[in-house]
C-alpha positions in Angstrom: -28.1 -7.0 -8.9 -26.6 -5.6 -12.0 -23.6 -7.2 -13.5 -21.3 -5.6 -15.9 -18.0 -6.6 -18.5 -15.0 -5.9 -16.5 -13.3 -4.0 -18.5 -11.6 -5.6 -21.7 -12.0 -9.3 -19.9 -14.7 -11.9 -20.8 -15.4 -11.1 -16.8 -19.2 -10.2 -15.8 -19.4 -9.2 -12.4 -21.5 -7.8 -10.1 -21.6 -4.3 -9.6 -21.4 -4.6 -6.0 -18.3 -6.9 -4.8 -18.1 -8.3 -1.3 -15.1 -7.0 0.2 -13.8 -10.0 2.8 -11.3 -8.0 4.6 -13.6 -6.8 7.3 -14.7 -10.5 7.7 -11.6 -11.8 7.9 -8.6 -12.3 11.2 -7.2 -8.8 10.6 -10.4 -7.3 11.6 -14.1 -8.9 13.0 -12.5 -12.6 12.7 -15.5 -14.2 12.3 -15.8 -17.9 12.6 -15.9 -20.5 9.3 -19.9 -21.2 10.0 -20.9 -17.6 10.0 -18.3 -16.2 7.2 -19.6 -19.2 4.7 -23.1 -18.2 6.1 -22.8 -14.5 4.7 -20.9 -15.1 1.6 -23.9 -17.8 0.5 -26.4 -14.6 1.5 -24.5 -12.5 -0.7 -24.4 -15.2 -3.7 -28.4 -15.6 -3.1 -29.0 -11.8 -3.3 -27.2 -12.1 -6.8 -23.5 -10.5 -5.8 -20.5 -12.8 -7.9 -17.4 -11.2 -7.5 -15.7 -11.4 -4.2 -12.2 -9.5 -3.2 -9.4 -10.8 -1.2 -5.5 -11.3 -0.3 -3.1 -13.2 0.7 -2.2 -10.6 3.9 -6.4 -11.1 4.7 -5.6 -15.2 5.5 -9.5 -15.6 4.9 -9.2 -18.0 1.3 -11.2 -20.8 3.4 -14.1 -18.5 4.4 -14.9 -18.0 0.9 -14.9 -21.5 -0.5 -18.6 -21.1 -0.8 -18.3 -18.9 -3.1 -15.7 -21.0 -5.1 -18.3 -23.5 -5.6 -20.9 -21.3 -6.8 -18.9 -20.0 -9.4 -18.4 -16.8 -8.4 -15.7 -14.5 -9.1 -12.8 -14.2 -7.2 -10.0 -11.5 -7.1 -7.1 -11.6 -4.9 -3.5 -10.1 -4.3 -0.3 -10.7 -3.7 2.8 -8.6 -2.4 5.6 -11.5 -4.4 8.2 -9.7 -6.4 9.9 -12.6 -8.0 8.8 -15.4 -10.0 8.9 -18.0 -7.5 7.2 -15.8 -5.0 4.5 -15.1 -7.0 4.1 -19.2 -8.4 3.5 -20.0 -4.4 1.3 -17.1 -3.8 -1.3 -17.9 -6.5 -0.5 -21.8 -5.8 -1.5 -21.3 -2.3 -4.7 -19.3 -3.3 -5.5 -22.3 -5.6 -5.0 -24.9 -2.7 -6.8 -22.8 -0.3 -9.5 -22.0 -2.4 -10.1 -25.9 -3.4 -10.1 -24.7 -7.1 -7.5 -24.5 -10.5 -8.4 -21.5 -11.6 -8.7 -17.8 -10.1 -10.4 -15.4 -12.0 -8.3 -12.3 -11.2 -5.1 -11.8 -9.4 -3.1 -8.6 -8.4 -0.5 -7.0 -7.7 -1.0 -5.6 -3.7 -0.3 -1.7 -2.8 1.4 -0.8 -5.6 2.8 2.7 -4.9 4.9 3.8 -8.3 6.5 3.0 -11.6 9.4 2.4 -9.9 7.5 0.0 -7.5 5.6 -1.5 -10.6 9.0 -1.8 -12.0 10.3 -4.0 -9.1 7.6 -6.0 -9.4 7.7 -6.5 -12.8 9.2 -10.2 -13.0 6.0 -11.4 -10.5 3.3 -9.2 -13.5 5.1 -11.5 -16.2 4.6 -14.8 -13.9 1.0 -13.6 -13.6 0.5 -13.3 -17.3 2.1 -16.8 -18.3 -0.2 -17.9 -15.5 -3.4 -16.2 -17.3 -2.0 -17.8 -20.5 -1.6 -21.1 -18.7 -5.7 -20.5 -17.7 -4.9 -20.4 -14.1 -5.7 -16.8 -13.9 -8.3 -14.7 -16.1 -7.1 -11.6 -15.6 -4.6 -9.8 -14.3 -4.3 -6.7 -12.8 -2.9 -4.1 -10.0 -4.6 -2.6 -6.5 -3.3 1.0 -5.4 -3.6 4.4 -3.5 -2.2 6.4 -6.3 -2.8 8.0 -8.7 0.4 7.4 -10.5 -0.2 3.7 -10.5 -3.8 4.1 -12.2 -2.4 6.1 -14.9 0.6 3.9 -15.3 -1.7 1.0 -15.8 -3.4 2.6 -18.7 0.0 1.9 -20.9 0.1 -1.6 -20.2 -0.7 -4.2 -21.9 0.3 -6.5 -19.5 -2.6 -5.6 -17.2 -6.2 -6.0 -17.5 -8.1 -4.5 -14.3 -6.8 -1.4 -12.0 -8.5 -1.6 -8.3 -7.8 1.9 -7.4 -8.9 3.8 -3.7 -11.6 6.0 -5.1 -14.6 7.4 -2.5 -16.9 10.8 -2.5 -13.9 12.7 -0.2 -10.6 11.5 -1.7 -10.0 10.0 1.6 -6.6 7.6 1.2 -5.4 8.7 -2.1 -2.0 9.3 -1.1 -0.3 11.5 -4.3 -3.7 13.7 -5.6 -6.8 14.9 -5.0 -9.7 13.2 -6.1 -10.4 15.0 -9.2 -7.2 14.0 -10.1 -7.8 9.7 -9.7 -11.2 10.1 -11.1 -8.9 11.4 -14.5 -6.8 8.8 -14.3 -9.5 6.3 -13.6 -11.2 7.9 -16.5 -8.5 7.5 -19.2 -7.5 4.0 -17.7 -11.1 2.6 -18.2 -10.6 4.5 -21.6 -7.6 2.6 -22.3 -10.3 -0.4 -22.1 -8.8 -1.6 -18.6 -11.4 -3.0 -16.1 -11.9 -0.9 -12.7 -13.0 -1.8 -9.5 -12.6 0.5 -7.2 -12.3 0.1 -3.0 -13.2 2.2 0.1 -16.0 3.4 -1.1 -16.6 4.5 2.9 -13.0 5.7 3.3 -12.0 2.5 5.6 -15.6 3.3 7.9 -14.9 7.2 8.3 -18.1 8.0 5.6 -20.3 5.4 7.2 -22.3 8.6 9.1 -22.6 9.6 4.9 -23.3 5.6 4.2 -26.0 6.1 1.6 -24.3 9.5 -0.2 -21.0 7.7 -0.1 -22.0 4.0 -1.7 -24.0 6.0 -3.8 -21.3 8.2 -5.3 -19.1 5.2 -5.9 -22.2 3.1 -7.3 -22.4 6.1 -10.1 -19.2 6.7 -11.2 -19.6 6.0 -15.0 -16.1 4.4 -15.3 -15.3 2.1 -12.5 -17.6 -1.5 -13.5 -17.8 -2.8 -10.0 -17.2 -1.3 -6.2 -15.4 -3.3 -3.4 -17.1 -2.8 0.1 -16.2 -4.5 3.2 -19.0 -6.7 4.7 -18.9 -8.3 8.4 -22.7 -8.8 8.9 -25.7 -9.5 7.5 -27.0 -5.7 8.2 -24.5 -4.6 6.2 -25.0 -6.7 3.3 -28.1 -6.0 3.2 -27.8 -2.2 2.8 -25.2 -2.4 0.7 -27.3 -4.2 -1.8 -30.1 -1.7 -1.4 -27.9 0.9 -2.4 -26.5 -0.7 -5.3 -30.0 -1.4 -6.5 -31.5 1.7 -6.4 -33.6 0.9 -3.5 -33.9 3.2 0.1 -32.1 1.5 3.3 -34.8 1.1 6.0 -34.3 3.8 8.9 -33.9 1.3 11.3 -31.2 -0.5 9.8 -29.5 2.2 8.7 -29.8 4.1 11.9 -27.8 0.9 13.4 -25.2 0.7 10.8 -24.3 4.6 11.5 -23.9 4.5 15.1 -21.2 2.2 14.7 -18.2 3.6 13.2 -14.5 1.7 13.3 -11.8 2.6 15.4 -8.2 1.4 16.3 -6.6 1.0 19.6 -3.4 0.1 21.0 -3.1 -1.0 24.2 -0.7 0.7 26.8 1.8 -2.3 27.0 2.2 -1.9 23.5 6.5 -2.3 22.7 7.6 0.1 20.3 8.7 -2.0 17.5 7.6 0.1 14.7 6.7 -3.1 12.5 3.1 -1.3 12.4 4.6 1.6 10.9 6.5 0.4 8.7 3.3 -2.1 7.0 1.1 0.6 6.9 0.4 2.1 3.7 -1.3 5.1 4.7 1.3 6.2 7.1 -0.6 6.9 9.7 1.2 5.2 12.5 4.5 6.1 14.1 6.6 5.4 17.4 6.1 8.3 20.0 8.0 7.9 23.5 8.3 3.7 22.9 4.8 3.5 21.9 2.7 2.7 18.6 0.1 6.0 18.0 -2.2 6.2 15.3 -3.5 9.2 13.5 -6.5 7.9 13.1 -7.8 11.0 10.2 -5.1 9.2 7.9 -6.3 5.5 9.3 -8.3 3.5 6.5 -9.0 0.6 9.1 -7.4 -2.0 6.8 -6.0 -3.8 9.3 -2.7 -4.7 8.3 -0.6 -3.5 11.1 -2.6 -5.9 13.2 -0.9 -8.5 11.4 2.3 -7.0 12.0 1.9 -6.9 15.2 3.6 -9.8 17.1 1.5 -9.0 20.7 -1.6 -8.2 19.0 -1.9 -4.7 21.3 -3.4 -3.4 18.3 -7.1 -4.0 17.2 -9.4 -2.7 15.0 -13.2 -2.4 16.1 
């Protein structure tokens, strides 16, 4: 597995990086046994950078990884100070370790949103300074963020949406982030980027789209969400240049994601509001989903105090 500089940062990772959400309660929720089980068969097939969240509530399912050294990135929502000190304390504690080699702001949407969360970006960087965090950086669906990013020096690494059909990129086209990413890994930023597979609706393109996002010449490393062992292993065989056998292949298409919410569902809009692609609204007292907008991230499942929604 090849392993790159991220960005500006004293950070080599691997060009492939294990996305956990998919692993994690707001999606397959797989037990402790089998998540540490694939994250050491992802550390033995040489991948060392693993992506998560607070919202993904998976920190103890990647402990393996914590003690192999690997590297981890994750993200917080926290606005303030103090909200940001007791999310990267609670990644820390959950982790088991003292120091976290990247942490983010989540979902950033604007320079206006970047600017609210401005005082918890400062925290961040007295916390890299402090050596509790290596770098520190921003996750987004826009364009606008990306290119904001580039001008400051308070961040090191941008983890943008980026994927062969500009699926999720909520203020341009995909030209238009590939520019930004462009002069942001220009501005010597590090980028990862995610949904490489457009939240599951490229998996029938799997190899074309991994590919495309393997090859862009300015994003270092590639976020993709693993949930089995299948999948990990054609995602490595992408990333190394090597064909995905038929047969596995064959299985990992015929399975695409979907969302469902279930007739008793209540109304209450929560979903809608916590999802970022805004692909959910209320229609006669129920949650619908539009699913050509969906990204299958899950996070309205948190939201959702009567779990009547689930992603497959």
């Amino acid at each position: 597995m090849e392993q790159v500089l991220l960005g500006s940062t004293k950070i080599q990772v691997s060009k492939l990086c294990f996305g956990s959400l998919t692993m994690g309660p707001l999606q397959k929720d797989l037990g402790l046994k089998e998540a540490h089980t694939l994250v050491e068969q992802a550390l033995s097939m040489g991948i060392n950078f693993f992506d998560t969240a607070e919202i993904y509530n998976n920190y103890k399912m990647l402990t393996p990884a914590v003690r192999a050294g690997a590297h981890i990135a994750s993200k917080s929502y926290a606005s303030s100070k103090e909200a940001m000190d007791e999310s990267v304390a609670y990644a820390l504690r959950s982790l088991g370790t003292d120091h976290i080699s990247l942490f983010l702001l989540h979902e950033q949407e604007s320079r206006l949103t970047l600017k609210g969360h401005y005082e918890a970006l400062m925290h961040l960087v007295r916390m890299k300074e402090k050596g509790y965090v290596g770098a520190v950086g921003v996750s987004t669906h826009y364009r606008e963020v990306v290119e904001a990013a580039s001008l400051m020096p308070e961040i090191d690494v941008v983890h943008p949406i980026c994927n062969m059909r500009g699926l999720g990129i909520r203020d341009d086209t995909l030209a238009g982030m590939l520019e930004a990413m462009k002069r942001t890994h220009d501005a010597g930023k590090g980028i990862y980027i995610m949904k490489a597979l457009g939240g599951g609706h490229l998996r029938g393109q799997f190899v074309e789209a991994l590919s495309f996002a393997r090859d862009i010449p300015f994003a270092h490393s590639c976020a993709v969400g693993m949930s089995s062992v299948e999948e990990l292993l054609a995602n490595v065989a992408v990333f190394e240049h090597r064909p995905v056998p038929e047969s596995l292949l064959s299985r990992l298409v015929s399975q695409p994601k979907s969302i469902h919410v279930e007739e008793w569902c209540k109304g209450c809009g929560k979903c809608a509001l916590a999802c970022p692609q805004q692909a959910i609204s209320v229609v006669e007292g129920k949650a619908r989903m539009t699913e050509q907008d969906c990204v299958f991230c899950g996070y309205c499942v948190r939201e959702c105090e009567g779990f009547f929604i689930k992603v497959y």
